[in-house]
N, C-alpha and C positions, 0 to 999 in steps of 0.2 A: 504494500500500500504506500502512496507518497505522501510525503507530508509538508510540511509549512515550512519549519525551520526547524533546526538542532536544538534538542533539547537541551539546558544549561544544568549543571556541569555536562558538559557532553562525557560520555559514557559510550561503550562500545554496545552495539543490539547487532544479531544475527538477524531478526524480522525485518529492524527497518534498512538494512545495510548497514555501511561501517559506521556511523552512527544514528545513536537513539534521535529520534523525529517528534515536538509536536504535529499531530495530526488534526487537530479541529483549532480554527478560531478564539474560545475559548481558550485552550490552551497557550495555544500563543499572546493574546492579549494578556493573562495571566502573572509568564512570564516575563514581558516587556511589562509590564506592570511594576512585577520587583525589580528587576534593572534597576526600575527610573527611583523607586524608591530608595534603593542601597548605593547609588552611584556618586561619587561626591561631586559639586560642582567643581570644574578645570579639569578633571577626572577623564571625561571622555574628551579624545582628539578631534579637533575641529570642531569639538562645539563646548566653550567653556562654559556654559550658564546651562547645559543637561545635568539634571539632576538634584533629588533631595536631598539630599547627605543625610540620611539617619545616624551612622553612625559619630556624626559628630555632635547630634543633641545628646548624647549619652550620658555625660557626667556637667549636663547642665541641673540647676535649680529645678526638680518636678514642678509643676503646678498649674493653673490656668494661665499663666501669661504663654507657657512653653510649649502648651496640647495647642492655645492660639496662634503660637507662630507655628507649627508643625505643620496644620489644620489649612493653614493659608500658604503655606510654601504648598502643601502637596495638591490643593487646588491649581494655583497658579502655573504647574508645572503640570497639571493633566490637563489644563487647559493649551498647552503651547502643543506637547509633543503625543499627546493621546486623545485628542480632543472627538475622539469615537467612545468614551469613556462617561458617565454621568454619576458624580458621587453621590450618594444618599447619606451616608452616614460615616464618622469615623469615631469610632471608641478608645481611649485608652485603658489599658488593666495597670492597678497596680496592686502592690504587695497587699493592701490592707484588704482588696476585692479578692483575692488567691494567693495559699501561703505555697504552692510550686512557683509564685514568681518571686524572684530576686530584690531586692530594694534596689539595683543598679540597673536593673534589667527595664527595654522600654520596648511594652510590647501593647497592639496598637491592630484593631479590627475595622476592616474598612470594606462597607458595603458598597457593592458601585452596581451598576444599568449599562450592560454593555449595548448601546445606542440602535446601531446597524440589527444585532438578532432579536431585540427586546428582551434579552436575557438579565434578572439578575443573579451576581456571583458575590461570595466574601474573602477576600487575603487576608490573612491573619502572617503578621509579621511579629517575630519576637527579636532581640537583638541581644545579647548576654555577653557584657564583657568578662564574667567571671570564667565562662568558660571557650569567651574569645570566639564565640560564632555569632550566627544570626539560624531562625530556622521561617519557612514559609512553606 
């Protein structure tokens, strides 16, 4: 079966050839989704203003001023580079709502309307410097 693009981490698949393949829409908007989320601005070549830098809200101040600038970078930047995207909602978790998460840890539930199939879909991004990943 053919597919859209390489699935990230690329990984080796016998099915889809020498690499694993999103194969539906969905999955690819998905994907490009977390990109733009994890990506720092300067970060990607020839286009220095791609991207939200999550991990550099990390070891800011929690609070409303910081879910408001998050809230409005990741607006702003689904409006420039995904604007087949429509967000409905963005949630933060913290420690006090779930004791599996971290007090360092900034993890962050975003419901969107993917526009073109009228589908909605949720990315749940978690970002843990303690154990120095991100998972999605």
């Amino acid at each position: 079966m053919a597919g859209l693009s390489p699935k990230l981490p690329l990984a080796r698949s016998n099915e889809d050839g020498y690499w694993a393949l999103n194969k539906t829409i969905l999955e690819t908007t998905k994907q490009n989704f977390k990109s733009l989320l994890l990506t720092n601005p300067g970060e990607r070549i020839m286009d220095p203003f791609f991207g939200v830098g999550l991990l550099t809200f990390l070891f800011d101040q929690q609070g409303g001023f910081l879910e408001d600038h998050i809230s409005a970078k990741i607006h702003e930047q689904i409006n420039t580079y995904l604007p087949h995207i429509r967000l409905t909602n963005i949630q933060f978790m913290d420690s006090s709502e779930n004791e599996e998460i971290s007090s360092n840890s900034l993890v962050i539930r975003i419901f969107y309307n993917l526009i073109p199939l009228s589908r909605d879909d949720i990315l749940d991004i978690k970002v843990d410097p303690d154990a120095l990943s991100f998972t999605a």
